[in-house]
Structures are given as C-alpha cells and as structure tokens.
C-alpha positions as CSV (number, residue, x, y, z in Angstrom):
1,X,15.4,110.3,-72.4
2,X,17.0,108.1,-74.5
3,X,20.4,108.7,-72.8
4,X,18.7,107.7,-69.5
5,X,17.6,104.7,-70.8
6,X,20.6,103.8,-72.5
7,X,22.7,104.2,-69.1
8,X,20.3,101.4,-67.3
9,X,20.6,99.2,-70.0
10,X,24.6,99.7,-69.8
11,X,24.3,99.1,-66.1
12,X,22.2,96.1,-66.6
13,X,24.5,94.7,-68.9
14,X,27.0,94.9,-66.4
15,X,25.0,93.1,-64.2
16,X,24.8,90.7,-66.9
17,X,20.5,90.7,-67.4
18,X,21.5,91.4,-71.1
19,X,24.1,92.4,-73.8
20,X,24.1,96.0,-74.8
21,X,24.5,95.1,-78.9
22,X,23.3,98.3,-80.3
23,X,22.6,102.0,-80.1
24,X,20.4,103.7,-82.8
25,X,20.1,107.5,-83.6
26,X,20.1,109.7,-86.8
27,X,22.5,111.6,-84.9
28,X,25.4,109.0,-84.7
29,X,27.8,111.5,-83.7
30,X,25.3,111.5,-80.2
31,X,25.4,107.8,-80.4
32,X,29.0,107.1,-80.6
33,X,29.9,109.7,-77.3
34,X,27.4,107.5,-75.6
35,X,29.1,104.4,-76.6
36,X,32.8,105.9,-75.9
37,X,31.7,107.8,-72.5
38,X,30.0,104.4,-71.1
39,X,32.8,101.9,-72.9
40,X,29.5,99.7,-73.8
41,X,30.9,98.6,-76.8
42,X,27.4,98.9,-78.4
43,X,27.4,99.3,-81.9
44,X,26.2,102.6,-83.2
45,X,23.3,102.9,-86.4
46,X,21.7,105.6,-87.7
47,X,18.4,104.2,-88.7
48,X,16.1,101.2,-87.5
49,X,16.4,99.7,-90.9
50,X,20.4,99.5,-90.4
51,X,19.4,98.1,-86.9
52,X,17.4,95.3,-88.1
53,X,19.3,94.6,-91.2
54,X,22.4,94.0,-88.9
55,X,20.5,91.1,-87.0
56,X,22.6,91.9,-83.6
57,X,19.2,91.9,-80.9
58,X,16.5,90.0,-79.8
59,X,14.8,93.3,-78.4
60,X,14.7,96.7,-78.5
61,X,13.7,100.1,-76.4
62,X,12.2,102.8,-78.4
63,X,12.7,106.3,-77.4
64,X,12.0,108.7,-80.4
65,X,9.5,111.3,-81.0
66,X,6.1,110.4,-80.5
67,X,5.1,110.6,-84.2
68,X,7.7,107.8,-85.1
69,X,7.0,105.3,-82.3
70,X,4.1,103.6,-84.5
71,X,6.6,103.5,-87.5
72,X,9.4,102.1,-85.4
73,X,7.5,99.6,-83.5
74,X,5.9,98.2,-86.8
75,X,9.3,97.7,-88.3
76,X,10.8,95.8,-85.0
77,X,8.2,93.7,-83.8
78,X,7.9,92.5,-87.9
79,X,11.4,91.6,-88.0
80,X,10.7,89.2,-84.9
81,X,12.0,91.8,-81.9
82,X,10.2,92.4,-79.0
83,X,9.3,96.3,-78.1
84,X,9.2,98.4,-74.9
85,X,8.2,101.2,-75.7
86,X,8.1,105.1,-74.8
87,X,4.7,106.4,-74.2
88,X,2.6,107.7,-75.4
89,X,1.5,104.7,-77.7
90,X,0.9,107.2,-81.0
91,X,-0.4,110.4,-79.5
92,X,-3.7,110.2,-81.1
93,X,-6.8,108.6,-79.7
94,X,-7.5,107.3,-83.5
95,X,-4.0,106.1,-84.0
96,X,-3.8,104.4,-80.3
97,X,-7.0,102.3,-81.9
98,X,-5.5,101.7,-85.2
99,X,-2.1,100.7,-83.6
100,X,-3.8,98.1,-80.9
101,X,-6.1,96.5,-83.3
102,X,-2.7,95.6,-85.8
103,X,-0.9,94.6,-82.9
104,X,-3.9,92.4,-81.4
105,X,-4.3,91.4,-84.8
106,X,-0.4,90.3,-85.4
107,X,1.6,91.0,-82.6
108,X,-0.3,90.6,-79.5
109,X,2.7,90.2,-77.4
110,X,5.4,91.7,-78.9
111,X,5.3,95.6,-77.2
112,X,5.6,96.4,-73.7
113,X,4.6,100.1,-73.2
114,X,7.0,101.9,-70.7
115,X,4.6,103.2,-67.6
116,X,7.3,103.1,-65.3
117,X,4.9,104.2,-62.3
118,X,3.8,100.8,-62.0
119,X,7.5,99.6,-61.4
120,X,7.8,102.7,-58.6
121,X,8.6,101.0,-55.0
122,X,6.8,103.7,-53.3
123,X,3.6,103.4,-55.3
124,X,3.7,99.9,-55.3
125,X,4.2,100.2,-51.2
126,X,0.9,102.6,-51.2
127,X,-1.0,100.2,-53.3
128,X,-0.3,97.0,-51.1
129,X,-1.3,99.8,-48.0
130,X,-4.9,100.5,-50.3
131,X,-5.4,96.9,-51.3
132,X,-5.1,95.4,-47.2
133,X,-7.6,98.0,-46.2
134,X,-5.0,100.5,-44.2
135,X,-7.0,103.7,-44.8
136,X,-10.5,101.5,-45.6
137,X,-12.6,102.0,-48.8
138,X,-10.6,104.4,-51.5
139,X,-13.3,107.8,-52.2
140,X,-10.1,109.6,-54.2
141,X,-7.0,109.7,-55.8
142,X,-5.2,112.8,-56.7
143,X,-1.9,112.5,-58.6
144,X,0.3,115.9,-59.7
145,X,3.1,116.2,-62.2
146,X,4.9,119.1,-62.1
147,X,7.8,120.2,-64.5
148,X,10.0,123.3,-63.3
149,X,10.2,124.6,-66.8
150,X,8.5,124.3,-70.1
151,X,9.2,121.6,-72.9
152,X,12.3,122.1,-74.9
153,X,12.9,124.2,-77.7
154,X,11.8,121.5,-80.9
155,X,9.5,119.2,-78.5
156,X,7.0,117.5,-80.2
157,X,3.8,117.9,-78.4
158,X,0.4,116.6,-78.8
159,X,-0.8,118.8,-75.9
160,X,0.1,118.9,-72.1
161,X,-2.9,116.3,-71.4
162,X,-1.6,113.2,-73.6
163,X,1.8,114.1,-73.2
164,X,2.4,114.4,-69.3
165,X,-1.0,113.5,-67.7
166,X,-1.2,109.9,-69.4
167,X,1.3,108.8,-66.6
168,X,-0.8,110.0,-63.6
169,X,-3.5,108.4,-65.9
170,X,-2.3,104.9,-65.7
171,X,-1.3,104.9,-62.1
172,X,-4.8,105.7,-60.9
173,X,-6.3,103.6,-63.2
174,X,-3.3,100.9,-62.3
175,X,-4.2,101.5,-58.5
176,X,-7.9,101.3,-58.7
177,X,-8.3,98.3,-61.3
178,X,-11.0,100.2,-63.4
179,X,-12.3,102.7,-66.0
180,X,-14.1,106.0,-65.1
181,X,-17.0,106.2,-67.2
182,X,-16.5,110.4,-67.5
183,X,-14.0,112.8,-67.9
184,X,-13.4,116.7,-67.8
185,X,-10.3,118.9,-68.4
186,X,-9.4,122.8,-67.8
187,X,-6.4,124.2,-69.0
188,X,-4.5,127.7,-69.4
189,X,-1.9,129.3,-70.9
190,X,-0.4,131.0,-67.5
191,X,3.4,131.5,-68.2
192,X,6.1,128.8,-69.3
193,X,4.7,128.6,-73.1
194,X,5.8,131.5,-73.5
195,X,9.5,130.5,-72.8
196,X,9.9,127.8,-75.3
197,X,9.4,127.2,-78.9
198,X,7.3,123.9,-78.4
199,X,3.9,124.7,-80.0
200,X,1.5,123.3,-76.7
201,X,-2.1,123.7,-76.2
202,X,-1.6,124.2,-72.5
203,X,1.1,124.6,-69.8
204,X,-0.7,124.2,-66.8
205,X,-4.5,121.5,-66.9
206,X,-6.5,119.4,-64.9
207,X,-8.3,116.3,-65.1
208,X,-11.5,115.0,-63.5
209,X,-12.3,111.1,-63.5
210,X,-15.2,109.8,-62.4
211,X,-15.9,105.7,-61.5
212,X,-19.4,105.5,-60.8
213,X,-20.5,107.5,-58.1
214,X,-17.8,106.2,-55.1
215,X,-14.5,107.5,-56.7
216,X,-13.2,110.3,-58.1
217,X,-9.7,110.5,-59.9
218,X,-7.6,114.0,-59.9
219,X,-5.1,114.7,-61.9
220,X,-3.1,118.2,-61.9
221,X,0.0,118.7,-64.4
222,X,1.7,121.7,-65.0
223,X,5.0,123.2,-66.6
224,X,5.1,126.4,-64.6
225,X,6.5,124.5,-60.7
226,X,9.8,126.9,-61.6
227,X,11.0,125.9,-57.6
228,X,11.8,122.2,-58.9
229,X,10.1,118.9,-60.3
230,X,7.2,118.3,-58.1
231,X,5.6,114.6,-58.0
232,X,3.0,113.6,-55.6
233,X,-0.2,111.4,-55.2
234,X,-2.0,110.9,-52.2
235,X,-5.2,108.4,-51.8
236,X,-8.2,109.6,-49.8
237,X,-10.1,106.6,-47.9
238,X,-12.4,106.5,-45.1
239,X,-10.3,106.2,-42.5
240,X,-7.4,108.1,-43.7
241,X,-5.4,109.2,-46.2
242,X,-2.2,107.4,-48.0
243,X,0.8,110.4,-48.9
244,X,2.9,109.7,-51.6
245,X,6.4,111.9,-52.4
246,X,6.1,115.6,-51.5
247,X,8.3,118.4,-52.7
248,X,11.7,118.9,-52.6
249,X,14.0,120.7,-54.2
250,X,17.2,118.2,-53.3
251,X,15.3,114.7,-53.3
252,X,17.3,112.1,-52.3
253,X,14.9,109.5,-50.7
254,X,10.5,109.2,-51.5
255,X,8.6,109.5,-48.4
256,X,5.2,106.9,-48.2
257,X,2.8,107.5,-45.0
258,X,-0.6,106.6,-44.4
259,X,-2.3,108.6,-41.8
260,X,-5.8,108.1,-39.9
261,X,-8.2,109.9,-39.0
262,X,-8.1,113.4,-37.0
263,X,-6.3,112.7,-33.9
264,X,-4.4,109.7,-34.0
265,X,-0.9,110.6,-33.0
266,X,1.4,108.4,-35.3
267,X,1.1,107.3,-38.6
268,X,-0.6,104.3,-39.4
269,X,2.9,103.4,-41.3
270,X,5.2,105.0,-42.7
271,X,8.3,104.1,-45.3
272,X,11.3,105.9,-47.2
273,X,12.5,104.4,-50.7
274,X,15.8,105.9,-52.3
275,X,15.2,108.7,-55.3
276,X,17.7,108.4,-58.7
277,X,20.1,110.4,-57.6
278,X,20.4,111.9,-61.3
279,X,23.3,114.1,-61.0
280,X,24.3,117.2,-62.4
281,X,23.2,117.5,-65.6
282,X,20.8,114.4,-65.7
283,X,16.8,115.6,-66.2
284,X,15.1,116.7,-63.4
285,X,12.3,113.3,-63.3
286,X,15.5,110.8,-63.0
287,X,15.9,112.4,-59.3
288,X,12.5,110.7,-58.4
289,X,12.0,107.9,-61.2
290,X,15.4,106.4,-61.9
291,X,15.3,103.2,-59.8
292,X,11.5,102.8,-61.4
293,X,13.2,103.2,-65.0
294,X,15.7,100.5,-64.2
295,X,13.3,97.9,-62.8
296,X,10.7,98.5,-65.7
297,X,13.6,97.7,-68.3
298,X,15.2,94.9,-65.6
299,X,10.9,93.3,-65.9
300,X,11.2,94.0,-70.1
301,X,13.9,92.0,-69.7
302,X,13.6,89.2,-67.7
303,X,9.9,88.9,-69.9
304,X,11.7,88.5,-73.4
305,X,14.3,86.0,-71.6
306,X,11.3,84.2,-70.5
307,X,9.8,84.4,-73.4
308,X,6.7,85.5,-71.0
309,X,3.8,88.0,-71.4
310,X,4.3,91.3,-70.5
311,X,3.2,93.1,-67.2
312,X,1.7,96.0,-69.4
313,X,1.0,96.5,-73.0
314,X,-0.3,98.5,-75.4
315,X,-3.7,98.1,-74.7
316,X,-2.7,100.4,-71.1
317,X,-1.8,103.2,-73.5
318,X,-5.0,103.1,-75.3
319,X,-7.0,103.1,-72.0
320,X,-5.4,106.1,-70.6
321,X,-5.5,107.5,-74.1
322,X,-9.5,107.1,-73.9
323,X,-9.7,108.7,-70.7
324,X,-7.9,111.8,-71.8
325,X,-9.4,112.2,-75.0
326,X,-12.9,112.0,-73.0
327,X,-11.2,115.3,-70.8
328,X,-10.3,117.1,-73.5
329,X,-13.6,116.5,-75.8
330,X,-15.6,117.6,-72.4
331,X,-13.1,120.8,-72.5
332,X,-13.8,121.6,-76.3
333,X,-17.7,121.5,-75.6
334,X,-17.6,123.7,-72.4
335,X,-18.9,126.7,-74.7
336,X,-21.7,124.2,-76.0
337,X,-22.7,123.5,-72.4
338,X,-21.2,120.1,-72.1
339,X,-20.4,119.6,-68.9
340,X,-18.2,115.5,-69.0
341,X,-17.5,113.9,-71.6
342,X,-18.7,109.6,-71.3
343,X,-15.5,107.2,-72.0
C-alpha cells in the first residue's frame, strides 16, 4: 500500500501539486528501489524520528501497520506536520477514543484519515443520483468487499470487521449523513484462513445497520471471492434501485446505473468512470480504487496548501469504529441471547 501511494505522490509531483522530499521505511533497501525505479529523488529514512529530525516536509502520508499509526501520527502532527492517514485510525474502539480526544484536545486539524471511497467518481455520481431524488426515498444500502485471497503471510489483523468492513462503513454512513443506532455481525471461518499465516477472527462476515426504522445498512466482506476482487454497492429506494461496480475479472471502466421500477425499459441514467488500471503486479483494489487514491491525496494536498480543514478526519474513523464494535459486541452475545448491539 505504501508503494501505491508513493507512486501518486510521485505522479503528483510531476504535476507539480507537491515535492516528493522523503520516503520512510525500516526497510531502506525497499525505499531506495522506490526512489531509483521512480527517479523521484526523494530522500530515503529509516525511521519517523530521522524524518522529522531532517526538517524536509510540511506533510506526511502514513502507511504502516495499524498498531503504529497512533505512534506515528503523535510524533508528526507534534513536530508541526499535517497527517493523512491509513485507516483504520488505531484498530481498537478504546484506542479510536483515546486518539480523538488528544487530537481534539491538541491537534484538531492536523490528521486527515484516508477513506478514499468518498473521493470515488462513481460513488460520488450515485450520491448526487440519491440526493436529487432519482430513485426517491433511500430504504437500503448494501455495500460488498471482496478480496480474491486471504491476508498476507505477517498481516496484522484486528479482525476482518475493523480491518475491511470500516470502508463500506464510512461510505454508507458518508452516503446517508447519519448514525444507525444498532448493529449485528455473523462471521465464519469458511476457507482462505486457512491459506495464510495472518492470525484473523473471520474470513468471510456480515454487518447489519439499522437507522431508525426507515433504513437498513448491509455490509458483506469476505476473503474467499478466489474469481477476482469483487466491489459493489447498490442503493434500494422507492422507485428504484442505484447499481454501483459489478464484477469483473479484467476491470477497466466502473459502471453507475439507476434503474426504476419493474417495467421501465431504459435506465433512469446511466454512467461509466475509468478503473486504475493497476498492472501486472500492482494489488488487486488499485484496478477499481486507483484514480479515488490519487484524488484523496490530490484533496490532502490542496488542504495543507490552503492551509484549510480537511474533508474528513479522525473523528470518521471513530464513527465507523463505533458502528463495528456495536456488530461485533451483538456477535459475542449471540449465545447470551442478544440479538443488536445499541451504538
């Protein structure tokens, strides 16, 4: 991931948004063929402290393990940088809350967390469609993430709900503007954790969201799609239905159609936005999400130039932590007879 986002950094440098100064990782030797492979000219460091005792950025993307991104974060945004990133924000619902009271406390501008759905074309497309009435009042929202394989050998996990879900998460409650007040979860063990050496609770959940009694959020992730990264969301209304993305093996463009009701012989519109075009060797999510990664860093960017807020923050992170926490505690207390877990 962090080679991904070191390439759209590169390429925004290019385009002159920024100036590539720096490129941290313990493993240097991984840093410098970045740097020599992308003739950024970046200079290489092999810890944040080096990083900030240099003094050559204003800003910084974080992309390490999810057990360091509190740690790394505190260290930038106290030497005066400003943050995006990676989520999950810690991992933990008790450390989300720690970490957002400091940085209300402190910092309460300095982090942008990096939920690139919200910088998606087609999604934003299928919100404008939602928010101008094309399919009338939204009832549902179902959402899917679906990795071919399981999580590398070494991935840190804090389960298959806070690590994968919290995207799908954040876009429905990005796309809806509000907070369930429940939650419930199912998961199994089916097949790819047994491929893999990361220690997961699941490799295959779902997770139930409900906003009152008028919507219902669904959200299906799994690592066992073995036929190819599968990413799709579709909005249920009263007069029809918004499609987001469908599965392909070979995506090279993001289909967005809204449909009416049964009968109606053309969709009510219908649009095509161009995938990432990731490449041989590239991970299988930059296929669908590259030209969302760019813009999210291209926003982060134009924000710290500005010296303006932030579209999101780390208050997002804590939100969708909340809601999957509430899933998962409504999951532990099935055998107790609990049924939803309140938010």
């Amino acid at each position: 991931m962090g080679w991904v986002h070191a390439t759209h950094m590169w390429r925004l440098d290019q385009a002159g948004l920024c100036r590539m100064a720096a490129v941290v990782d313990i493993d240097t030797d991984k840093a410098n063929r970045f740097v020599s492979r992308s003739g950024c000219g970046a200079q290489v460091f092999g810890s944040v402290e080096e990083l900030i005792a240099a003094n050559v950025c204003d800003a910084t993307m974080i992309v390490t393990p999810t057990a360091l991104h509190r740690q790394h974060a505190e260290l930038l945004v106290r030497a005066g940088q400003r943050v995006l990133l990676e989520k999950p924000l810690t991992g933990t619902l008790a450390g989300d809350k720690e970490f957002c009271e400091q940085l209300d406390r402190e910092y309460p501008s300095a982090v942008m967390l990096a939920f690139q759905r919200r910088f998606d074309a087609a999604l934003q497309y299928a919100r404008e469609l939602m928010e101008t009435g094309t399919i009338g009042k939204v009832f549902k929202i179902y959402s899917a993430l679906e990795d071919s394989g399981p999580a590398p050998n070494g991935y840190q996990s804090d389960g298959i709900l806070p690590d994968m879900s919290v995207h799908n998460v954040d876009e429905i409650l990005w796309l809806t503007g509000r907070m369930p007040d429940r939650a419930m979860a199912v998961g199994s063990r089916i097949y790819s954790h047994a491929l893999t050496t990361c220690e997961e609770d699941f490799d295959d959940a779902m997770l139930y969201m409900w906003f009152g009694d008028d919507l219902l959020g669904q959200v299906q992730v799994t690592r066992n799609h073995v036929s190819g990264y599968r990413v799709e969301s579709i909005l249920y209304g009263t007069l029809g239905q918004i499609q987001i993305g469908r599965f392909d093996q070979r995506p090279d463009a993001i289909v967005v159609e809204a449909f009416g009701k049964r009968g109606a012989s053309d969709p009510l519109a219908r649009k095509i936005f161009p995938g990432g075009k990731g490449g041989n060797g590239a991970p299988e999510f930059v296929d669908r999400f590259g030209p969302a990664y760019k813009r999210e860093l291209e926003v982060f960017l134009e924000c710290v130039a500005a010296g303006g807020a932030f579209p999101t923050s780390h208050r997002d992170g804590l939100k969708a932590q909340q809601v999957i926490s509430a899933g998962m505690a409504a999951l532990k207390g099935v055998a107790d007879g609990v049924d939803v877990a309140s938010i």
